[in-house]
N, C-alpha and C positions, 0 to 999 in steps of 0.2 A: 601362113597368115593366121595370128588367132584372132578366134569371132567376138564380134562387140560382145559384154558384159549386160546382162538383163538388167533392165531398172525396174525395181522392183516397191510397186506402190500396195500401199493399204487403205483403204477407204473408211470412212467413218462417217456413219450420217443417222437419225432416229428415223428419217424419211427411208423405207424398202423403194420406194420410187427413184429415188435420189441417187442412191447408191447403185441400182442398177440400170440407170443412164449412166452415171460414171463409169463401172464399170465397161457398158458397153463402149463407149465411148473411147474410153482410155487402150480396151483391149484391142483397138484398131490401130493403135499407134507402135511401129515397128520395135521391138529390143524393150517391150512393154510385159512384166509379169503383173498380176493382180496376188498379192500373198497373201492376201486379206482381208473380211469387212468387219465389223463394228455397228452394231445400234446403241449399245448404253457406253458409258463410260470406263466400267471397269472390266468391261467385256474390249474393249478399244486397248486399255495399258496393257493389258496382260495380249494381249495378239500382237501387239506393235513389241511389243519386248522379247515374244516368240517366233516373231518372223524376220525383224530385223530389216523391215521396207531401208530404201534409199528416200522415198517422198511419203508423206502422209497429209490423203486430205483430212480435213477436219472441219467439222459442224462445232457448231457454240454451242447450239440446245439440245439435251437430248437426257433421258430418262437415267437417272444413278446416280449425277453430276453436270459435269459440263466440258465442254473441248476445251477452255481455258485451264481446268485442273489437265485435262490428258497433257493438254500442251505443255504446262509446266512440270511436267512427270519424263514425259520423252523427252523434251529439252536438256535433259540430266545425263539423258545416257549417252554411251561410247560405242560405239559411234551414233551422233544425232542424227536422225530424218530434215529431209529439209521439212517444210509443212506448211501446206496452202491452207490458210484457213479460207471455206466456204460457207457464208453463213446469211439468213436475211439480217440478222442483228446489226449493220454496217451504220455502228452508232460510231462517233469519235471515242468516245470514251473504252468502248469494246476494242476497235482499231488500235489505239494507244495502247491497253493492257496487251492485245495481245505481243505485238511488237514490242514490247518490254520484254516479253518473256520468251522471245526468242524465233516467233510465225516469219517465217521467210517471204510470204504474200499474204494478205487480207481481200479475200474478195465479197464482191456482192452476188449471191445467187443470182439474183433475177437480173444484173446485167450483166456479169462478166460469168458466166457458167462455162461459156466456151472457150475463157482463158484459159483456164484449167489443162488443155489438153493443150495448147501451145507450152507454157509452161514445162508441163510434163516432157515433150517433145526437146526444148531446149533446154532442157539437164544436162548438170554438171556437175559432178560428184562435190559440192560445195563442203566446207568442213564445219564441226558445232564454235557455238561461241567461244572466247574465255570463260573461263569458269571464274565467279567472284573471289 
């Protein structure tokens, strides 16, 4: 019998608090690797392109940039991450952009934080969009 395949997430958040609840969080869920965190943005492209996560959370605010430029950076590559965006920013307009560009979930921090970990849990090696 071969063993389940790791899923394999990256975190990204300017919040140290934030990321290491996720983390803890996340690392209690079975066939779960952590391969990665991020506070700024171009510290986040270059990990996410070096590690090669199957999910990436992602923060909208954060020092260098923004998780809407990561997003549209990872969304590009071969193979894409799914990506939750977690953010307080849960404006329509933020919601719309990102979902254009490709965010598999939009969540609100302050009430869905502990979707995140459901989510994670019922992964499914999803595949990237068409390319335009």
């Amino acid at each position: 019998m071969t063993p389940l395949a790791s899923t394999k997430v990256f975190v990204v958040d300017d919040s140290a608090i934030v990321r290491e609840r996720l983390i803890t969080l996340l690392s209690e869920v079975p066939n779960v690797t952590i391969t990665g965190e991020a506070e700024k943005a171009r510290d986040a492209i270059s990990g996410i392109q070096k590690a090669r996560p199957d999910i990436v959370v992602l923060d909208i605010s954060m020092p260098g940039g923004s998780g809407i430029q990561v997003l549209e950076t990872v969304k590009k590559e071969r193979p894409c991450p799914m990506v939750i965006m977690l953010t307080n920013f849960d404006h329509p307009q933020y919601r719309q952009r990102c979902m254009q560009l490709g965010a598999d979930h939009f969540l609100d921090k302050s009430s869905n934080f502990e979707r995140v970990i459901d989510i994670v849990r019922e992964f499914g090696h999803a595949s990237c969009p068409a390319q335009p």
